[in-house]
N, C-alpha and C positions, 0 to 999 in steps of 0.2 A: 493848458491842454491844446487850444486852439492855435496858440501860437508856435507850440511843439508840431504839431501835425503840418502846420504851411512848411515848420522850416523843412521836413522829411519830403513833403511832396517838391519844394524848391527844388531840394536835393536830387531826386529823386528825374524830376523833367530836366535840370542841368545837365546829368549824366547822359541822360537818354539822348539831349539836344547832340552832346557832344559825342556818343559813339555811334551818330548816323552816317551811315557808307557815303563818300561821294567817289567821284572819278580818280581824285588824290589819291586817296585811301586804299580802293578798293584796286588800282590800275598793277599794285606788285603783286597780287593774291592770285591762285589757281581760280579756274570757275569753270564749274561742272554745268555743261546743256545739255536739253533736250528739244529735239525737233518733231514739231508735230505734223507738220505739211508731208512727208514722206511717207506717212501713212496712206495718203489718199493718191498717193502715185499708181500707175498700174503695174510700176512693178514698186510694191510697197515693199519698207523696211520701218522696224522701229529701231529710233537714230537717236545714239547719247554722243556726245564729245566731250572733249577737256582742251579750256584754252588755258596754256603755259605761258605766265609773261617773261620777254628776255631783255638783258639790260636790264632798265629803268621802266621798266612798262612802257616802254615807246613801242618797243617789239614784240609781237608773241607768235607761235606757234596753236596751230587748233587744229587738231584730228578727231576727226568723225565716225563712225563707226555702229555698222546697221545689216538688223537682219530680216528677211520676210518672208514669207512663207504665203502659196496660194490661198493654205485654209483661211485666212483670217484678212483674205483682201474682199472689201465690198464691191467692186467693182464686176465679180461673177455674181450676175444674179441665176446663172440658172447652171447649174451643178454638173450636167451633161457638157457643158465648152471649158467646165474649169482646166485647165494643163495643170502639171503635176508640177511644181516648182520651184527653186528655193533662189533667195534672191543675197548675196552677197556682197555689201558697199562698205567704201570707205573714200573720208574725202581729208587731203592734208592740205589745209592751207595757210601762209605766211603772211602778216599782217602788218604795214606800218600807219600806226594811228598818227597822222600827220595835222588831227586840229582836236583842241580838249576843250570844255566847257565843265562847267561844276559839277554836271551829271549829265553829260552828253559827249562821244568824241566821235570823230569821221575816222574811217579807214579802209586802206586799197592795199593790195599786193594779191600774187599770183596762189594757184589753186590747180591740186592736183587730184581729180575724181580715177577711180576703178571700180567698174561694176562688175560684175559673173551672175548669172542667170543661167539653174542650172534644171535644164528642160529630162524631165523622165516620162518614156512614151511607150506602151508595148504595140509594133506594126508587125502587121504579116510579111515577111519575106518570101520573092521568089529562089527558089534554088534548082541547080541543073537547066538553067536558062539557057535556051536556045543564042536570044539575042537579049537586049535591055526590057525589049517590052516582051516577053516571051516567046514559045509556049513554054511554060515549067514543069518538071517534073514532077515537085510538089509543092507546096509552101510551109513556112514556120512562121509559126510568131517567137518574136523577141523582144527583145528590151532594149531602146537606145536611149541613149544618154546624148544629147545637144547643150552646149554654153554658151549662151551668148557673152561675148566681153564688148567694154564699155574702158574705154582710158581716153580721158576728158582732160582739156587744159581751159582755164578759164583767169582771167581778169578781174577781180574781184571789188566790189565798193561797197562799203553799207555804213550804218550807224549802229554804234552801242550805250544805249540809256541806263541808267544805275539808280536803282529806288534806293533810300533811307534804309531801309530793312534788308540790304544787299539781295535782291533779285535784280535780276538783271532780262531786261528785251532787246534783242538785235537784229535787226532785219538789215538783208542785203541784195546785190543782184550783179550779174557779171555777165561776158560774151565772151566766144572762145570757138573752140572747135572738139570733137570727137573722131574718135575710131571706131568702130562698131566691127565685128570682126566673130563670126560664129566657129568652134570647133565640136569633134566628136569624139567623145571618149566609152563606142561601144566596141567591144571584144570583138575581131572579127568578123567583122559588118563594114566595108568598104563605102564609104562618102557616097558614092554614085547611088547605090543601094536604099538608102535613107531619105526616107520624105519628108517634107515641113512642117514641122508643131505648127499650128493656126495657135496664135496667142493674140486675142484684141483682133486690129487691124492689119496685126503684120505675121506672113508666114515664117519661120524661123529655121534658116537649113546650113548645113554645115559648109553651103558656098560663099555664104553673105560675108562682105567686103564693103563698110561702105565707110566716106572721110568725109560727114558733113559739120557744117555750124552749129553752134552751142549757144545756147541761153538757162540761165539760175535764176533762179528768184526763193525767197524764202524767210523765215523770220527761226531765232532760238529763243527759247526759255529758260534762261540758269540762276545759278545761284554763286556770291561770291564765298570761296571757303577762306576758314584762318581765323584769328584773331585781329579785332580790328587794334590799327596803331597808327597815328596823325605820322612819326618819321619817316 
């Protein structure tokens, strides 16, 4: 009996030795993430991705894709400054894993971010305006709609670690540049007309323009999919 039981448990840690994920194994398979840093952004999103290997797993593909919404950002603490919000990201980027290790490999390549931040506000307008600042004839309140867009190019580096139990942690960091660029999509409400969502520290109006420098930083949480197979 005893010697029945070793040979099963033998057995049994033999198989398990050998269907542990490494970088070999795991590097042809899809893997689904999840990013938790973008939660606590102020303009939060929760962020899944899927990274697609191409070729031989030297190359892959990984699109990102996240959604936010003000109710559910910690960063209002006081209910009166919340802006009305919804926050819309996606980030594709191309990957060449240029060093492997048993469970570890380095990778760089280019990265392409688009965000939309989409601002709902109701402001009184003037109407029958003499000049810009008045006198009016009377006023309305309306509903404006402001987007902020966000189309980002970044340079990419990070590392991807691969546990036995195929989860997967990947932290990375990159430099680049952005567009930052506001439009208006309120019916009949002229640019000029429209005043600035106060959101955080920055006012937000449908003239902003701006081309500054970029920086990423961030870590995923995934898991490898598939059946595992040593070819």
């Amino acid at each position: 009996m005893k010697s029945t039981l070793f040979t099963i448990f033998a057995f049994l840690s033999s198989t398990y030795s050998f269907a542990q994920f490494d970088v070999e194994t795991a590097k042809r398979h899809v893997i689904v993430k999840y990013s938790p840093l973008p939660m606590f952004d102020f303009d939060n999103t929760i962020q899944f991705g899927v990274e697609i290997p191409l070729d031989k797993g030297n190359f892959a593909l990984q699109q990102d894709l996240g959604y936010g919404n003000s109710s559910f950002n910690g960063w209002y603490h006081n209910d009166s400054r919340r802006p009305d919000k919804e926050i819309f990201k996606s980030r594709t980027h191309f990957r060449w894993y240029f060093m492997e290790r048993r469970r570890m490999r380095a990778y760089t390549g280019p990265e392409v971010l688009f965000k939309k931040v989409v601002y709902r506000e109701s402001q009184w307008m003037g109407k029958d305006c003499d000049s810009p600042w008045g006198p009016c004839s009377f006023f309305q309140n309306q509903q404006v709609r402001i987007d902020k867009n966000v189309v980002a190019g970044h340079a990419r580096f990070g590392w991807q670690f691969i546990t036995p139990g195929r989860f997967v942690f990947d932290v990375f960091t990159g430099v680049g540049f952005r567009h930052i660029f506001a439009t208006s999509h309120s019916s009949g409400i002229a640019d000029s007309e429209i005043r600035s969502v106060y959101d955080h520290w920055e006012y937000v109006s449908p003239r902003r323009n701006d081309f500054v420098p970029s920086a990423v930083m961030g870590f995923h949480l995934g898991i490898v999919l598939g059946k595992y197979r040593r070819d």
